[in-house]
N, C-alpha and C positions, 0 to 999 in steps of 0.2 A: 504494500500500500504506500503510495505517496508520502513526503512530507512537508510536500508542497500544498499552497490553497489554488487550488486552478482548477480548470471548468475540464480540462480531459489531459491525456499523454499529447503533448504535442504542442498546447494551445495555450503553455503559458507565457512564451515569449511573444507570439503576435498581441494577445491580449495585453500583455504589458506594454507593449510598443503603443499600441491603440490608448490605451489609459496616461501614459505618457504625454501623448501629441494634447490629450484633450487640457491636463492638468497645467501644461504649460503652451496654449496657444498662445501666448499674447509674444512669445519669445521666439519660436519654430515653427517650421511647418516640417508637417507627415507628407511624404509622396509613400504610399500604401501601395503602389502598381510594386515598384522597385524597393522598399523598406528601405531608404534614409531620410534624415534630416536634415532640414536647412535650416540657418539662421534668417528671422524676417527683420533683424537691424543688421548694421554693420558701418565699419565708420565709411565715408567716400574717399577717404583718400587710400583705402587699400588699392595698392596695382596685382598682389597677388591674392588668390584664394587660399586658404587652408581647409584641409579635407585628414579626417581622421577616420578611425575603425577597429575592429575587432568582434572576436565575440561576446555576446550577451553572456550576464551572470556575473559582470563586472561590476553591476551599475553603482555608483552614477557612471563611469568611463563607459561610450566616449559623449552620449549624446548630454548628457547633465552638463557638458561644457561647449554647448555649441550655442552662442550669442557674440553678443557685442563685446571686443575685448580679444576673442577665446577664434572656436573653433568657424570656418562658414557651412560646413557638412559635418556631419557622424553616419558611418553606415553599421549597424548591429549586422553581424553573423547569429546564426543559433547558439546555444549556449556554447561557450569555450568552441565555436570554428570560427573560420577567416569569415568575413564579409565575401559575395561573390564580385566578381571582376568585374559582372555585372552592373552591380549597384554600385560600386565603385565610379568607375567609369557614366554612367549617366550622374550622380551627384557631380563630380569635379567639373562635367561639362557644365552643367549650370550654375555652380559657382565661380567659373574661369573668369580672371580678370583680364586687363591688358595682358600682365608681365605672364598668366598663366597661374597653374595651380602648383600648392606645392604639398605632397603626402608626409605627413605623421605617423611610422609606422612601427610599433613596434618588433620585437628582434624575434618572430614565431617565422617557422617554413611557410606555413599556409599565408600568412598576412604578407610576409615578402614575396610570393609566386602572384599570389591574386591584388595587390597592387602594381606589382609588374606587368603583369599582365594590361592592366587598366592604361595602365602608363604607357604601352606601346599602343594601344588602342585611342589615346589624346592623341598622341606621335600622328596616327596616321590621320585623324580630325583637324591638325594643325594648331592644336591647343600644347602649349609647352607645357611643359612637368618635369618636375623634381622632387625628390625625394631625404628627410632625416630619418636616422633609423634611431629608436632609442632603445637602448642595450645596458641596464643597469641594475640587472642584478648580482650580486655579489657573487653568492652561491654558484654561479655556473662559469665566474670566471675561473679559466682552467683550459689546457691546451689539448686535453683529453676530448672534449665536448667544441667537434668540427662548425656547429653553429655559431659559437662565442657567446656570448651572454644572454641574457632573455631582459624583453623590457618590460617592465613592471611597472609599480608604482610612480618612477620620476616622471612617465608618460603625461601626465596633468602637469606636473611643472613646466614641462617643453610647451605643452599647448598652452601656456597659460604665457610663454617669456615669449614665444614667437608670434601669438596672437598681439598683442601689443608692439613689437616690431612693425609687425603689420599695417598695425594702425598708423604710426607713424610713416607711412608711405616707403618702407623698403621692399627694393628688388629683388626678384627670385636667386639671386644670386649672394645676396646679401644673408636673405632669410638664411639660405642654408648653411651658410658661414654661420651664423648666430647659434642655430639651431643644433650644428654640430659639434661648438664649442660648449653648451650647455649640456648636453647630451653625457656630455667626455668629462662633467664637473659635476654628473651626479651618480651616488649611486644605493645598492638599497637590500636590504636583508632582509628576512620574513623567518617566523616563527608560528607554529602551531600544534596546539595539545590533541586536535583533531579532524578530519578530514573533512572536508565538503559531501552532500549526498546527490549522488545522480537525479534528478527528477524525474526519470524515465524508470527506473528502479527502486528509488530510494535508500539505497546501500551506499555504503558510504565507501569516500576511491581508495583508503588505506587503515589499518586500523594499530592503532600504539598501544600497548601494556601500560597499564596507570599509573599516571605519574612520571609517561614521557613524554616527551618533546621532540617534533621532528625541525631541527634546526637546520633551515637554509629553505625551506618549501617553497616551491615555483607556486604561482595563483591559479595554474590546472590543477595542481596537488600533484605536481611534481614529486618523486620524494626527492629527499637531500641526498647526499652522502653519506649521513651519520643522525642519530639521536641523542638525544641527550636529559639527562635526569631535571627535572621539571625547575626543583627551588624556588629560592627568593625571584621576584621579578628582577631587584638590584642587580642581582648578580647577574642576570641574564642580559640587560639594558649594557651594563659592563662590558661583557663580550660581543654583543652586537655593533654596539655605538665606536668601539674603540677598531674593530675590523673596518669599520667605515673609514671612520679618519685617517685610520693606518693605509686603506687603500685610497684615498685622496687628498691626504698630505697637505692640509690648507694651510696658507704661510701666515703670519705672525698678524699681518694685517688683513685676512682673508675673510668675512664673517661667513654664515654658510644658512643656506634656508632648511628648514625640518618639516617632514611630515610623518606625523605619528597615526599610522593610517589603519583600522580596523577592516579587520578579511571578511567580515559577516556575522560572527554571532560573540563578537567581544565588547562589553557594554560599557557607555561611559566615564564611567565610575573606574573601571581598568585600564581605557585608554588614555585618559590624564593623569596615574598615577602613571601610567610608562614617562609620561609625556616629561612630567616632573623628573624621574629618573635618569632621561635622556640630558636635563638641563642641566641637573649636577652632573654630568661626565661631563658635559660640554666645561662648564665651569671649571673643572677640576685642570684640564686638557687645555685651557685659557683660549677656547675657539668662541669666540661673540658671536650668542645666536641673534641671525640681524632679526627673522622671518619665521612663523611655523604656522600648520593646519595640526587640527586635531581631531579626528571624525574618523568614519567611512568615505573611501574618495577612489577608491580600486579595490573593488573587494572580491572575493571568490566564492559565491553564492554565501553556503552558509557554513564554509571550515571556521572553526573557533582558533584564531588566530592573529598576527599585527604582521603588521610591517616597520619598519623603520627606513624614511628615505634621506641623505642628506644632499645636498646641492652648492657646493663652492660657489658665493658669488661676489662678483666686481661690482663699480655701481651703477654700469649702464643694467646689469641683470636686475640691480634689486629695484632701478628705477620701471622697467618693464613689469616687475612683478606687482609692484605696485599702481601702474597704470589702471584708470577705472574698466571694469568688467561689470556686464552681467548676464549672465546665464541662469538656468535652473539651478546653481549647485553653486556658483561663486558670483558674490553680485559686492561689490565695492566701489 
């Protein structure tokens, strides 16, 4: 039996989509033929589009960030697949500006083939395209794993530094530049006591003896390399936060942005005690937190788990980050 609330196998993702468009018309529009989203503001002086993706079960990511500020498309896949090339490709065409569209994509096989794909399919429309890949997960950086890293959680951060680029009238050429340097200044760890449940099943993708921890979990439920014995949350913030910084090395006057980001079924109350956690290491470690989120913002249906992302930034990033936005999910 299910442990999901939905009306049949199959029918919880379109029905969410549909519930979605209705709850935030005043910001999106639904194209239902081909399942994405467009933004109905956007500033005028973009010359490029931005177009994101992935699959559902993430939510909010990607369409909670498609407004003013942020993203001009989100295409959902079914739960954890790519988006088809299909829908791809018709959103980017209707959002293409002058300079052309440029993709947000995170670091999965499926989301690189089927924006690829899309992208030679503009190529032959005459719409230009270009492409940042975000790849920031810790956990899979490693020369063993021919893909390289997975992108994860910083994926809202890029869409959030480039959407404001944007705004400010830069070229497709520029964006990417930006967007690759941001990319390459964040990165992000995850933790979880237990796995997400299929919707189609209800079974859940892995199961841990009590009182473990599978440390390093990809947002499919990847598993890690290793488990590890649950404890104090301190201690665990410890080892997470400090692998961060150890792998991005921020200089003396570097501040860096946080996001303490809950997987699905980790509740308030535990994600600002990490949140606090993570500020004493910062503290300790003398890295000036400039920026942080603390919520749900990339989640994995419903594994009881966090994330920890962190983001190096200069002051054109943190002046971008704080550029006005508003979407479903960030409005400033």
């Amino acid at each position: 039996m299910t442990r999901y609330f939905e009306n049949g196998v199959g029918e919880l993702v379109s029905d969410a989509l549909s519930g979605f468009a209705r709850a935030h018309a005043g910001l999106l529009d639904y194209d239902r033929a081909d399942g994405f989203f467009t933004a109905r503001h956007t500033a005028p002086a973009r010359r490029v589009g931005l177009v994101s993706g992935g699959g559902s079960g993430h939510e909010p990511l990607h369409a909670g960030y498609v407004g003013q500020g942020m993203l001009d498309a989100a295409c959902p896949g079914r739960i954890f697949a790519s988006p088809h090339n299909r829908q791809i490709f018709r959103a980017s065409r209707m959002v293409a500006r002058p300079e052309g569209v440029l993709h947000i994509v995170k670091n999965y096989t499926g989301d690189r083939i089927n924006f690829g794909i899309a992208a030679e399919r503009l190529a032959d429309a005459g719409i230009t395209c270009a492409r940042v890949l975000v790849d920031d997960d810790l956990a899979s950086d490693s020369e063993e794993i021919a893909a390289g890293r997975r992108g994860t959680g910083a994926a809202m951060l890029v869409e959030k530094v480039l959407g404001a680029a944007a705004d400010a009238g830069k070229g497709l050429a520029e964006l990417v530049e930006i967007g690759a340097n941001v990319a390459g200044r964040c990165r992000t760890l995850a933790a979880a006591s237990a796995a997400h449940h299929a919707p189609m099943t209800g079974e859940p993708a892995f199961r841990l003896p009590h009182g473990e921890l599978e440390y390093g979990v990809g947002i499919h439920g990847e598993r890690a390399d290793r488990t590890r014995r649950q404890g104090p949350v301190g201690a665990l913030v410890d080892d997470m936060a400090g692998a961060l910084l150890d792998a991005l090395r921020p200089g003396p006057e570097e501040p860096v942005v946080a996001l303490v980001n809950g997987l699905g079924s980790v509740t308030s109350l535990e994600l600002y005690g990490i949140f606090g956690e993570l500020a004493r290491v910062l503290d300790a470690r003398r890295v000036r937190l400039a920026r942080y989120l603390v919520g749900d913002y990339v989640t994995a249906l419903d594994m009881r788990g966090f994330s920890l992302t962190l983001m190096v930034a200069d002051r054109d990033t943190l002046d971008f980050y704080d550029a006005p936005v508003r979407t479903p999910v960030l409005q400033w």
